[in-house]
Backbone and ligand atoms as CSV (ligand in chain L), in Angstrom:
chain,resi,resn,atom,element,x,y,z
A,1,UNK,N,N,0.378,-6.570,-15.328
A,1,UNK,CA,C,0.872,-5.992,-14.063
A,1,UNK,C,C,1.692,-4.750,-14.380
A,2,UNK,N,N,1.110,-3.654,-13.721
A,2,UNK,CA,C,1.894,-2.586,-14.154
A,2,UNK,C,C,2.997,-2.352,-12.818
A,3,UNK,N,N,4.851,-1.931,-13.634
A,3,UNK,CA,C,5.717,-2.246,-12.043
A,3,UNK,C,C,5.822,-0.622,-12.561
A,4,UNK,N,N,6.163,0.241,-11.303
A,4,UNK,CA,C,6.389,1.825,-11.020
A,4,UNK,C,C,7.739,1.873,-11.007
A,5,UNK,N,N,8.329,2.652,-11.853
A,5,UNK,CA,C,9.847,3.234,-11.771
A,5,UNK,C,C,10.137,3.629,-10.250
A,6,UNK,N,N,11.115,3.313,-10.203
A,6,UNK,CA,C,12.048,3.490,-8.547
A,6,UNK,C,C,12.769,4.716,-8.735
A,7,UNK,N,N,12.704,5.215,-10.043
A,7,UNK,CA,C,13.489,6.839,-10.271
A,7,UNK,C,C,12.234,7.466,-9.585
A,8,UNK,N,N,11.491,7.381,-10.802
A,8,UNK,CA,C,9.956,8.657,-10.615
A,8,UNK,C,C,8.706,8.144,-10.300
A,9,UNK,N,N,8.691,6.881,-10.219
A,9,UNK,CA,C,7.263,6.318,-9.655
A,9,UNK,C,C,6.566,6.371,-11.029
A,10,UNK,N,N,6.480,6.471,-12.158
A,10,UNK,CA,C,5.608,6.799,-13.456
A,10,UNK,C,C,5.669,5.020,-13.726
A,11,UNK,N,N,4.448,4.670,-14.312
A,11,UNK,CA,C,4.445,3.517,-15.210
A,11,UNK,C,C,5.388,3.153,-16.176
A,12,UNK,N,N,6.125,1.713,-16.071
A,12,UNK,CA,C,6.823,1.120,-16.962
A,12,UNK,C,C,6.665,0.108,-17.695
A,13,UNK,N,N,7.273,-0.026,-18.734
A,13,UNK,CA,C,6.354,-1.194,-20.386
A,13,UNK,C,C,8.393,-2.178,-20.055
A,14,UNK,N,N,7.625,-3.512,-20.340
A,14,UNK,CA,C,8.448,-4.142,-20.387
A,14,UNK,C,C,9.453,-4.338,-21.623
A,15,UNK,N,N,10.900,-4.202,-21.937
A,15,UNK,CA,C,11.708,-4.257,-23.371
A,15,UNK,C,C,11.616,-5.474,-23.588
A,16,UNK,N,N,12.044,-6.438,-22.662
A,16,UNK,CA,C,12.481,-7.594,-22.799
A,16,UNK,C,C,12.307,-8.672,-21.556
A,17,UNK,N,N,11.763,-10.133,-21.731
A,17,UNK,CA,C,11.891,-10.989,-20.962
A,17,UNK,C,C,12.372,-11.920,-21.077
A,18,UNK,N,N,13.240,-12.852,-20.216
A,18,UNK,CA,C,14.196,-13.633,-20.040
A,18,UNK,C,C,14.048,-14.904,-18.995
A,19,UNK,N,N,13.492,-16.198,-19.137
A,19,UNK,CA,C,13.387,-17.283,-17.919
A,19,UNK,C,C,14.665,-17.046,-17.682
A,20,UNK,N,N,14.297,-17.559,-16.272
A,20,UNK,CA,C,16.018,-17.898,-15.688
A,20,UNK,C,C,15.352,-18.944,-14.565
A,21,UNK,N,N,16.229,-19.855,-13.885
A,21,UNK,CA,C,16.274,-21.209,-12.795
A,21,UNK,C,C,15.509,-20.366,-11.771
A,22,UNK,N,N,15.631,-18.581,-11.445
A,22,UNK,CA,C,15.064,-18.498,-10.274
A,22,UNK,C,C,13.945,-17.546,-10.521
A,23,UNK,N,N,13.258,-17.524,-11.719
A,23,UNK,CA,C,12.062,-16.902,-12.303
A,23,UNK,C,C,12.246,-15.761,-13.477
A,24,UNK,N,N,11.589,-15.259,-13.382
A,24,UNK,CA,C,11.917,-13.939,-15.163
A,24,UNK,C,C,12.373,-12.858,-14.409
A,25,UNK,N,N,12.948,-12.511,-15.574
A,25,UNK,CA,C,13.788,-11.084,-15.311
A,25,UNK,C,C,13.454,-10.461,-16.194
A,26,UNK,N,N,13.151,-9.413,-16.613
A,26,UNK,CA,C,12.312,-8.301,-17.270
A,26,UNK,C,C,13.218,-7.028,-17.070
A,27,UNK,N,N,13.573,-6.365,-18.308
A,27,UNK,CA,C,14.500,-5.402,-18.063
A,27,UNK,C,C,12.932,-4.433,-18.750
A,28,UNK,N,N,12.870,-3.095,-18.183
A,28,UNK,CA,C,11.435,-2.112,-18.200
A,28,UNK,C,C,12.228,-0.936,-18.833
A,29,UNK,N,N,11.295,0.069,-19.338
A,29,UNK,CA,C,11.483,1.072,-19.891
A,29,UNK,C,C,10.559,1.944,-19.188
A,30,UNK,N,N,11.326,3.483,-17.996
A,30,UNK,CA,C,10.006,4.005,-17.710
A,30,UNK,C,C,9.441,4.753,-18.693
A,31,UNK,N,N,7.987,5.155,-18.801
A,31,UNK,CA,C,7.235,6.100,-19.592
A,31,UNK,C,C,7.192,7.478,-19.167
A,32,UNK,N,N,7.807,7.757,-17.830
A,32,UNK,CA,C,8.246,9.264,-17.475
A,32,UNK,C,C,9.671,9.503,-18.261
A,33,UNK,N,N,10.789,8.967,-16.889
A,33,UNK,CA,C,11.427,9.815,-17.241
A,33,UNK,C,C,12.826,8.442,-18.235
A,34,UNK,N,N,11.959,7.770,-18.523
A,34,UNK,CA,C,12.861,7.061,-19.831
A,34,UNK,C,C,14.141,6.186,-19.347
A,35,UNK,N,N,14.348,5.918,-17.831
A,35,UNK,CA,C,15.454,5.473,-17.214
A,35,UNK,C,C,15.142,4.086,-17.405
A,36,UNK,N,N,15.864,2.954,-17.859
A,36,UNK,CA,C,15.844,1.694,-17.568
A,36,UNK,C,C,15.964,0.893,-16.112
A,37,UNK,N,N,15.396,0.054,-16.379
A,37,UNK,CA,C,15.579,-0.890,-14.752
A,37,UNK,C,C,15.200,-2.651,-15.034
A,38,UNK,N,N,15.544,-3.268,-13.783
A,38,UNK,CA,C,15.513,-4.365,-14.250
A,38,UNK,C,C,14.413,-5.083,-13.050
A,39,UNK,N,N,13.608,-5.725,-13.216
A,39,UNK,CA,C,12.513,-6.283,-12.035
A,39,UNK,C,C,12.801,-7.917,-12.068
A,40,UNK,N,N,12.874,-8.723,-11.214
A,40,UNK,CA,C,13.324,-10.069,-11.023
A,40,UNK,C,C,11.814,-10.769,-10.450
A,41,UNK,N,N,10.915,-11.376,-10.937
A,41,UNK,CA,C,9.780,-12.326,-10.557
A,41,UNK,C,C,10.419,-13.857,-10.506
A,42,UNK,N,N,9.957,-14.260,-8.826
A,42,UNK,CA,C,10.666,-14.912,-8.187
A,42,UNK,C,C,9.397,-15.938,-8.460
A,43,UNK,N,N,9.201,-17.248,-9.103
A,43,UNK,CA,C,8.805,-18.260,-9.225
A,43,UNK,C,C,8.344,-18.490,-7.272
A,44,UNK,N,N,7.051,-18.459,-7.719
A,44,UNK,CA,C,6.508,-19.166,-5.832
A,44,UNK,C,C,6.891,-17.490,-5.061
A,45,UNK,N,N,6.399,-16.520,-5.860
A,45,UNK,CA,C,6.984,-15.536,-4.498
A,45,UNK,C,C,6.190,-15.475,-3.653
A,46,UNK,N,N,6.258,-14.619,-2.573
A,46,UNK,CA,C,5.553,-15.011,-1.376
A,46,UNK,C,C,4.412,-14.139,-1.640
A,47,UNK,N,N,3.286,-14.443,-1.529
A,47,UNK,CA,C,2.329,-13.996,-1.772
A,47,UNK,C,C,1.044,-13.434,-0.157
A,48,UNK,N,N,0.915,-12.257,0.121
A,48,UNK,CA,C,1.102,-11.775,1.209
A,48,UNK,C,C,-1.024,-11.677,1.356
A,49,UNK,N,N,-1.297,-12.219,2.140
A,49,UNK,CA,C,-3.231,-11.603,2.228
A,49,UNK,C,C,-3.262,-10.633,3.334
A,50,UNK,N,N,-4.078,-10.068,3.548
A,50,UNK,CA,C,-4.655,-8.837,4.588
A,50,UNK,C,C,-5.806,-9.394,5.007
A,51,UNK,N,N,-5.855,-9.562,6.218
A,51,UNK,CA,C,-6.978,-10.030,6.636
A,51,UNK,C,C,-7.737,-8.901,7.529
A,52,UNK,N,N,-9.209,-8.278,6.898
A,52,UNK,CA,C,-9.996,-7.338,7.200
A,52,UNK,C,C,-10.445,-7.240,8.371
A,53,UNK,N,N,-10.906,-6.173,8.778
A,53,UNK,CA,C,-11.718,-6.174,10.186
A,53,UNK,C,C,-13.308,-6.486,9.684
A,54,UNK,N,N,-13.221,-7.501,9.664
A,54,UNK,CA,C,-14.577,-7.574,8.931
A,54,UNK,C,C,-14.048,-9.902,9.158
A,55,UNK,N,N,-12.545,-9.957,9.326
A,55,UNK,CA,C,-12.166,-11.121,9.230
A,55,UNK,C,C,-11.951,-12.016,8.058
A,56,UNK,N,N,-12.691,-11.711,6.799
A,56,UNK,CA,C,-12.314,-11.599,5.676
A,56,UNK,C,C,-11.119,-11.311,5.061
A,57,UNK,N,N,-10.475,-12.310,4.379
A,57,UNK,CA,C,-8.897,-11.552,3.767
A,57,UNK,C,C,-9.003,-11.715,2.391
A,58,UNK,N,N,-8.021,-10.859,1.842
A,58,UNK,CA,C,-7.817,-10.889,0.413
A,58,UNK,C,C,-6.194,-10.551,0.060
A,59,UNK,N,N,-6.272,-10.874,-1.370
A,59,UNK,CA,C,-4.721,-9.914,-1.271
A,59,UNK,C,C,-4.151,-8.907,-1.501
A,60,UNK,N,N,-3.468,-8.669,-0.898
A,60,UNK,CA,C,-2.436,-7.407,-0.629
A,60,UNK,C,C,-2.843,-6.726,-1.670
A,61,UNK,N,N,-3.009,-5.193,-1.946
A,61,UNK,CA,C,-3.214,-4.873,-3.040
A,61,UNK,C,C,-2.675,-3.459,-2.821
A,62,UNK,N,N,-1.643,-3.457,-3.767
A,62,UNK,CA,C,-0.756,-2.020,-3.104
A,62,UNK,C,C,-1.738,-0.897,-4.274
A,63,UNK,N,N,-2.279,-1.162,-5.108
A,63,UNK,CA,C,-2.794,0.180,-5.588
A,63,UNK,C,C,-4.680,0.305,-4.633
A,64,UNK,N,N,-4.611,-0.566,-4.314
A,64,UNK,CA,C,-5.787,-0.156,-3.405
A,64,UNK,C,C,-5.379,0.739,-2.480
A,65,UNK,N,N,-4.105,-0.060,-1.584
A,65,UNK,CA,C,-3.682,1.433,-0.700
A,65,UNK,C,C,-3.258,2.425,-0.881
A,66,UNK,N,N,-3.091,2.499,-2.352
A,66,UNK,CA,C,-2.398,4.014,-2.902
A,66,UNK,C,C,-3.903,4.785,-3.069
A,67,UNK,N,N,-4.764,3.996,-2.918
A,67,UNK,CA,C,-6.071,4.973,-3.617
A,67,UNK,C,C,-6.772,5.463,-2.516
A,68,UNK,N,N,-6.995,4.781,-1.137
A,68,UNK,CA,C,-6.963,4.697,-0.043
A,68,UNK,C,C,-6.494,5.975,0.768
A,69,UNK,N,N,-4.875,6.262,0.659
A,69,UNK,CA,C,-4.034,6.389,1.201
A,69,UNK,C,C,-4.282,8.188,0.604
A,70,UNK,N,N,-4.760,8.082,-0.805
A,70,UNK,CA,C,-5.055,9.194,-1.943
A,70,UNK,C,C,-6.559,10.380,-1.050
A,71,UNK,N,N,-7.222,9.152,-0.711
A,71,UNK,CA,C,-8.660,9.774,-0.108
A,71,UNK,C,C,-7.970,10.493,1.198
A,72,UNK,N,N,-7.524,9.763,2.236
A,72,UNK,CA,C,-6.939,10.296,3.709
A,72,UNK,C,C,-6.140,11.610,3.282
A,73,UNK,N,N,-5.344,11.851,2.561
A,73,UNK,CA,C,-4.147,12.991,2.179
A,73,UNK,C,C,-5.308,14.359,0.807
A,74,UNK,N,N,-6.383,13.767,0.745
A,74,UNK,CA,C,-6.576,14.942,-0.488
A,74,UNK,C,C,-6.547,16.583,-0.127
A,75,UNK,N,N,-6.751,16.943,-0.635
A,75,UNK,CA,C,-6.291,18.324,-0.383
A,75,UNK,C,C,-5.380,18.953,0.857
A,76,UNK,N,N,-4.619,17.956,0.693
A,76,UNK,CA,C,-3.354,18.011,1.703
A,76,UNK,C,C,-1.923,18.767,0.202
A,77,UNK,N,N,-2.000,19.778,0.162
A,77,UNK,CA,C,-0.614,19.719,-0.967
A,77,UNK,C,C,0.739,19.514,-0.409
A,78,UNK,N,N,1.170,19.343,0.505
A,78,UNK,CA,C,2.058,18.965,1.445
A,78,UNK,C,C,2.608,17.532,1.189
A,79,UNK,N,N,1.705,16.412,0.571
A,79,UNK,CA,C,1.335,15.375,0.720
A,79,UNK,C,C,1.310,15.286,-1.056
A,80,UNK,N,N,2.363,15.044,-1.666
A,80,UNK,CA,C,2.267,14.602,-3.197
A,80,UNK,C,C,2.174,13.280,-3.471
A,81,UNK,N,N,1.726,12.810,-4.947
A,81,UNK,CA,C,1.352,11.559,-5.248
A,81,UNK,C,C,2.334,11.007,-5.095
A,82,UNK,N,N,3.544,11.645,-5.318
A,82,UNK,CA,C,4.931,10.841,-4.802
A,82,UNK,C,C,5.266,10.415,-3.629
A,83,UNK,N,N,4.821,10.982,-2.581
A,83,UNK,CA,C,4.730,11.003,-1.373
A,83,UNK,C,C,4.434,10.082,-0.623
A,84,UNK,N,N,2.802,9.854,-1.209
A,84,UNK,CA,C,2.160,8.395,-1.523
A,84,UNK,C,C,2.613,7.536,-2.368
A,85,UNK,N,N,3.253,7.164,-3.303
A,85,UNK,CA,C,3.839,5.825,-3.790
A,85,UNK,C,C,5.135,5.345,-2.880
A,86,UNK,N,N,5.642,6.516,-2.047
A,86,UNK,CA,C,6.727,5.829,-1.035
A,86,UNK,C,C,6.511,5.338,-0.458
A,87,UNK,N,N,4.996,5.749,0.335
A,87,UNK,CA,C,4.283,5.112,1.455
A,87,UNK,C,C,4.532,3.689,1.104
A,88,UNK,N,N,3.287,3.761,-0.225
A,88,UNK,CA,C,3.057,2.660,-0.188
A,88,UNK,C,C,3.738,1.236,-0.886
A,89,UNK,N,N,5.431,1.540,-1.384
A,89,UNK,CA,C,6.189,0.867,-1.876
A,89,UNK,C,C,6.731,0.312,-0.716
A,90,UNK,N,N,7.139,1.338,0.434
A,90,UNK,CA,C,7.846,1.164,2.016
A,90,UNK,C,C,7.187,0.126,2.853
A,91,UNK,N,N,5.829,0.674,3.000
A,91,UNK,CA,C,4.919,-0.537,3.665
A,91,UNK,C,C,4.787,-1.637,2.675
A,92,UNK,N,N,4.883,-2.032,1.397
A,92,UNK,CA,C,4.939,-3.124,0.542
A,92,UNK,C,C,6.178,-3.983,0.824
A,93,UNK,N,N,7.869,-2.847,0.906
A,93,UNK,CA,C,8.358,-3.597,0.881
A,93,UNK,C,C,8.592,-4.226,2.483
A,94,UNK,N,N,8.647,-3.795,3.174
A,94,UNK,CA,C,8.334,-3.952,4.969
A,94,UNK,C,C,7.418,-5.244,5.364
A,95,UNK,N,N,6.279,-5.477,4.513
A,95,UNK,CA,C,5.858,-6.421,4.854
A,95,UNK,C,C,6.553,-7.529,3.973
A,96,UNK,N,N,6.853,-7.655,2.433
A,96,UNK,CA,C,7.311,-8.635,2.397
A,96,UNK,C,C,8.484,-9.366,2.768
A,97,UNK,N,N,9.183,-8.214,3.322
A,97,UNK,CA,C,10.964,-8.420,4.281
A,97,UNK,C,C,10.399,-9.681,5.318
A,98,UNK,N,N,8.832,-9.225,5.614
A,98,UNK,CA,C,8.844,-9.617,7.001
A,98,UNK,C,C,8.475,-11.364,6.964
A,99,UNK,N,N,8.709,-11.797,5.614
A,99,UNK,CA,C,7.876,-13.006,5.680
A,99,UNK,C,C,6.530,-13.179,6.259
A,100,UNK,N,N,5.801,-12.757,6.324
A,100,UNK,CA,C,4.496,-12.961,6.915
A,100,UNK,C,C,3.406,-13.519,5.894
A,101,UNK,N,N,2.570,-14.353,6.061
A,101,UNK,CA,C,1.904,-14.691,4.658
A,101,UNK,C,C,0.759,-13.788,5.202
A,102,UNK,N,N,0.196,-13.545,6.367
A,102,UNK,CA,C,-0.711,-12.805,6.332
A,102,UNK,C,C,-0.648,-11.837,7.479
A,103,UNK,N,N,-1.513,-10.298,6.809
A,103,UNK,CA,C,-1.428,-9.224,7.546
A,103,UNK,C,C,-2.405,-8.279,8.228
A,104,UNK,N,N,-2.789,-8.248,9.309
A,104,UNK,CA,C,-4.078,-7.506,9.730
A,104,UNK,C,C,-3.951,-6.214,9.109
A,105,UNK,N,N,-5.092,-5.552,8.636
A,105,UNK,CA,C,-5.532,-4.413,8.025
A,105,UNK,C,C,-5.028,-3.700,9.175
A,106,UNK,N,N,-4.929,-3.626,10.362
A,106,UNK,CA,C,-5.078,-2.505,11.378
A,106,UNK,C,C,-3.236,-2.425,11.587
A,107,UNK,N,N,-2.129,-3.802,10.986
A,107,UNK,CA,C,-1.085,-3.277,10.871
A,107,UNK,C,C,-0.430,-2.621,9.529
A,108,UNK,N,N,-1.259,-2.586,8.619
A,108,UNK,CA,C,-0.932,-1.844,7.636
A,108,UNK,C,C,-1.253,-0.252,8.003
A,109,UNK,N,N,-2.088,-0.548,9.018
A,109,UNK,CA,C,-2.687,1.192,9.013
A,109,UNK,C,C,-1.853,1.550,9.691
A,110,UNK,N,N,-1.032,0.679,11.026
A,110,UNK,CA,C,-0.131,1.229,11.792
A,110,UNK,C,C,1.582,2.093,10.879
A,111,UNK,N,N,1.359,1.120,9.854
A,111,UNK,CA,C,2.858,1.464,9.553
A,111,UNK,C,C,2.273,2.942,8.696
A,112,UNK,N,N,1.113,2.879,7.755
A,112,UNK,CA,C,0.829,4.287,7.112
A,112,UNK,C,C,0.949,5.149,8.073
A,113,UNK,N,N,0.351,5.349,9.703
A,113,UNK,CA,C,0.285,6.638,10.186
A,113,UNK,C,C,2.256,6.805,10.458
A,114,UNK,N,N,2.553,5.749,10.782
A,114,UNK,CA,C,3.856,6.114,11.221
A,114,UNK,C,C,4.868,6.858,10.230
A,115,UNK,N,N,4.352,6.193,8.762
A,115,UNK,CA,C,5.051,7.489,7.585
A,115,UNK,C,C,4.388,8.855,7.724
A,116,UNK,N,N,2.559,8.708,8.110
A,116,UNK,CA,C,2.136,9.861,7.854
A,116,UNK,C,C,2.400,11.110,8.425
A,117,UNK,N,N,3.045,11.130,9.840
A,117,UNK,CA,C,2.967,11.567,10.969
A,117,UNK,C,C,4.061,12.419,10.546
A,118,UNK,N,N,5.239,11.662,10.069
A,118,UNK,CA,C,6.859,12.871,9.542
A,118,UNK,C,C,6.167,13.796,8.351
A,119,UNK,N,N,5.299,13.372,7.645
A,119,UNK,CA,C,4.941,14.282,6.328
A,119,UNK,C,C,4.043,15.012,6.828
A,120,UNK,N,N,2.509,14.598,7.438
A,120,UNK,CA,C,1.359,15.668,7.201
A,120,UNK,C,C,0.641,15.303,8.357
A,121,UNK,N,N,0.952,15.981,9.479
A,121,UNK,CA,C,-0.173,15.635,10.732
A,121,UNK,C,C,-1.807,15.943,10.386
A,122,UNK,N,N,-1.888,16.541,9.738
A,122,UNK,CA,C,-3.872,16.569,8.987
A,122,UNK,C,C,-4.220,15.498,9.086
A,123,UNK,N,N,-3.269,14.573,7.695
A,123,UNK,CA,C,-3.634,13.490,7.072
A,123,UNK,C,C,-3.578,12.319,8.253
A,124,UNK,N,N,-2.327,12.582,8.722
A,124,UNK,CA,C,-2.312,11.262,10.038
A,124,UNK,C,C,-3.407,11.554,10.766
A,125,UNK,N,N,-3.679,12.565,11.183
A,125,UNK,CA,C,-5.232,12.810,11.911
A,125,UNK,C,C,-6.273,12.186,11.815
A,126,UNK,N,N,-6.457,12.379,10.009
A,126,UNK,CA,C,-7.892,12.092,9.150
A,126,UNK,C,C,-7.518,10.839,9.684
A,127,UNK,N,N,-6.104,9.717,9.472
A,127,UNK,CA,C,-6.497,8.333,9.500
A,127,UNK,C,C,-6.673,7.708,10.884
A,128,UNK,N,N,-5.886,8.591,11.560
A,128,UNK,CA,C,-5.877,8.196,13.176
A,128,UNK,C,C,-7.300,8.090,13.692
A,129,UNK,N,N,-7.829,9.294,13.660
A,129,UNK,CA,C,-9.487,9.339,14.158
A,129,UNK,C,C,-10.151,8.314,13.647
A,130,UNK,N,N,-9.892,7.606,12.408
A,130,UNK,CA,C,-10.826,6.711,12.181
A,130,UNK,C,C,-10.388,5.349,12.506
A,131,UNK,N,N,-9.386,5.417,13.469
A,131,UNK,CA,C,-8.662,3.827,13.975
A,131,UNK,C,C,-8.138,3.503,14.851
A,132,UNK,N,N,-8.063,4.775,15.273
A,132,UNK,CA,C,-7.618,4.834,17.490
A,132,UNK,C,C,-8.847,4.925,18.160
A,133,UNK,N,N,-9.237,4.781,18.898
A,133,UNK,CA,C,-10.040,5.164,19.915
A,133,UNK,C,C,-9.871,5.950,20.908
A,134,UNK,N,N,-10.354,6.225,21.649
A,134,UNK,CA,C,-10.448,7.107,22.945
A,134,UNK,C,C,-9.003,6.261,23.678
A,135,UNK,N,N,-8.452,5.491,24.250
A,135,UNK,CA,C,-7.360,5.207,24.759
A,135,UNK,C,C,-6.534,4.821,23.987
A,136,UNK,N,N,-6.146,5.430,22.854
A,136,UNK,CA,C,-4.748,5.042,22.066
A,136,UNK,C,C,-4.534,3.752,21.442
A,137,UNK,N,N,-6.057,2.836,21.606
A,137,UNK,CA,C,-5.518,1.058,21.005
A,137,UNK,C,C,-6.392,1.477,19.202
A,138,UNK,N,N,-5.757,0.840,18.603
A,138,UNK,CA,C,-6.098,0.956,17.585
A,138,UNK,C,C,-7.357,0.026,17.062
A,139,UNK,N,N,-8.427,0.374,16.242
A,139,UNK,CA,C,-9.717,-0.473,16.317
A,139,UNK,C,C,-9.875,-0.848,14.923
A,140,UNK,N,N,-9.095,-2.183,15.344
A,140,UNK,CA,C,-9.176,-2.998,14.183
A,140,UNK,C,C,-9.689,-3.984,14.161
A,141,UNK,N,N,-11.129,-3.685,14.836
A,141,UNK,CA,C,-12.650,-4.647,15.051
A,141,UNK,C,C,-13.245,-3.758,15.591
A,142,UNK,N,N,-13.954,-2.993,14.720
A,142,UNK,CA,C,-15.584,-2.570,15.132
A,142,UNK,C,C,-16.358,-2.784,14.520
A,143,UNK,N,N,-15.890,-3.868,13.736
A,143,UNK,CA,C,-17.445,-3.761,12.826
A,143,UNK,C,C,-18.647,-4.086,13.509
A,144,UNK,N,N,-19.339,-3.850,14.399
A,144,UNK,CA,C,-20.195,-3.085,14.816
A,144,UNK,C,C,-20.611,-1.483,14.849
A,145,UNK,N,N,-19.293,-0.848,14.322
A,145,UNK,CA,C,-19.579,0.316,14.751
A,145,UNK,C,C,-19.322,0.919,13.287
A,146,UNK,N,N,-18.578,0.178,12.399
A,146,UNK,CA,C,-18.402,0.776,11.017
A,146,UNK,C,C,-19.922,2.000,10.577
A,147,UNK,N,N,-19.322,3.007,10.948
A,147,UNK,CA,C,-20.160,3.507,10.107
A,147,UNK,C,C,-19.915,4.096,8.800
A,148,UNK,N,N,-20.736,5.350,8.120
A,148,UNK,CA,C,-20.332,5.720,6.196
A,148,UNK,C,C,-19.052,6.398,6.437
A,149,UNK,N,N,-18.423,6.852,7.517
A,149,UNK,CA,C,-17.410,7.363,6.986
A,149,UNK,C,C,-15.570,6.207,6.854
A,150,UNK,N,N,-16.020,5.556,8.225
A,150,UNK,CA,C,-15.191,5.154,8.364
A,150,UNK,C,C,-14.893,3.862,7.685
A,151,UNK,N,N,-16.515,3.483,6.851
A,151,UNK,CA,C,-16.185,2.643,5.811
A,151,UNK,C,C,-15.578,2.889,4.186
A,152,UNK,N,N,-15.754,4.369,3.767
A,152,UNK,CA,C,-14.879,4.841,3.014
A,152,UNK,C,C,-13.436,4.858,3.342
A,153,UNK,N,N,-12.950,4.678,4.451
A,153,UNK,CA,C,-11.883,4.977,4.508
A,153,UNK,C,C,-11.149,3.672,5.189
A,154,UNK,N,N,-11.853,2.658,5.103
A,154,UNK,CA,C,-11.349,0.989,5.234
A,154,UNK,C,C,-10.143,0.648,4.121
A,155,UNK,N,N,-9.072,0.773,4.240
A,155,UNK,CA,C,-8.129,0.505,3.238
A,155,UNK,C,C,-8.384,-0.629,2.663
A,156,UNK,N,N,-9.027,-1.678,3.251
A,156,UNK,CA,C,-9.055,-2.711,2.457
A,156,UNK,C,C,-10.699,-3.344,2.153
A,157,UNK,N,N,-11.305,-2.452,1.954
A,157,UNK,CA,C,-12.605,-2.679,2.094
A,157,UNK,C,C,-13.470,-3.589,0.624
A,158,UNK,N,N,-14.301,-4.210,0.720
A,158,UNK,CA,C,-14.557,-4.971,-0.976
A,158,UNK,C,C,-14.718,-3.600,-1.727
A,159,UNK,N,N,-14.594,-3.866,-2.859
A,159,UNK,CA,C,-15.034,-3.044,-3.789
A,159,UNK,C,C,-16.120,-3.324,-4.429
A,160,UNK,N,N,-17.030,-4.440,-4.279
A,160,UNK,CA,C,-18.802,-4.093,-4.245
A,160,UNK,C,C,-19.300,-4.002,-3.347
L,1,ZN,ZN,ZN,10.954,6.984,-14.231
């Protein structure tokens, strides 16, 4: 499991691990900018599924929505990779605040446009058009209507 520095978002290697009564504690080393930190894995944590418009769920998978999230914003320079790991740390941590064990795809998309909208109206565009409809409800059941584009751009779509 790779955890992202909370300084710079860059990949971090673990120094050291430690049981403890309320799960491991892992003190990390980032590979950017070299700052230490400490990550706490909570024995039984809550483990969060997304359930697809398609009705299908799986789990949560925050680098899927970073890759996702990567396609909607590209050639947006307005819109840095950093930009996107806030997104998608914010909506990570938002849902697990929320206790919910499970989450419709169409409210994950709600909370992305609502970051997207302060950063890059393009990008909120690109995702809006493919999840509002003509009266403002968001369509998080068409699969009838999925077509090639808007299935590239299914945040949570299988990957075969
Ligand atoms: Zn760092």
């Amino acid at each position: 499991m790779t955890v992202q520095c909370p300084y710079c978002g860059a990949d971090s290697q673990v120094v050291d691990s430690r049981a403890t009564t309320e799960g491991v504690r892992r003190r990390r080393l980032c590979n950017g900018c070299k700052r230490r930190f400490t990550t706490y894995e909570r024995v039984g944590a809550p483990s969060l599924k997304v359930i697809k418009r398609s009705d299908k769920n799986e789990p949560f998978d925050s680098d899927k929505l970073q890759r996702a999230l990567a396609r909607v914003c590209r050639n947006r320079p307005t819109v840095t990779a950093e930009a996107i790991r806030r997104i998608v740390r914010d909506i990570e941590a938002h849902l697990l605040d929320s206790g919910a064990k499970y989450v419709r795809s169409g409210q994950i998309v709600t909370l992305a446009l609502e970051r997207l909208i302060e950063i890059d109206k393009l990008s909120y565009e690109r995702l809006a058009t493919d999840y509002i409809d003509e009266d403002g409800q968001l369509r998080t059941d068409h699969k009838n209507q999925v077509d090639e584009k808007s299935d590239q751009l299914d945040l949570f779509q299988a990957d075969d």
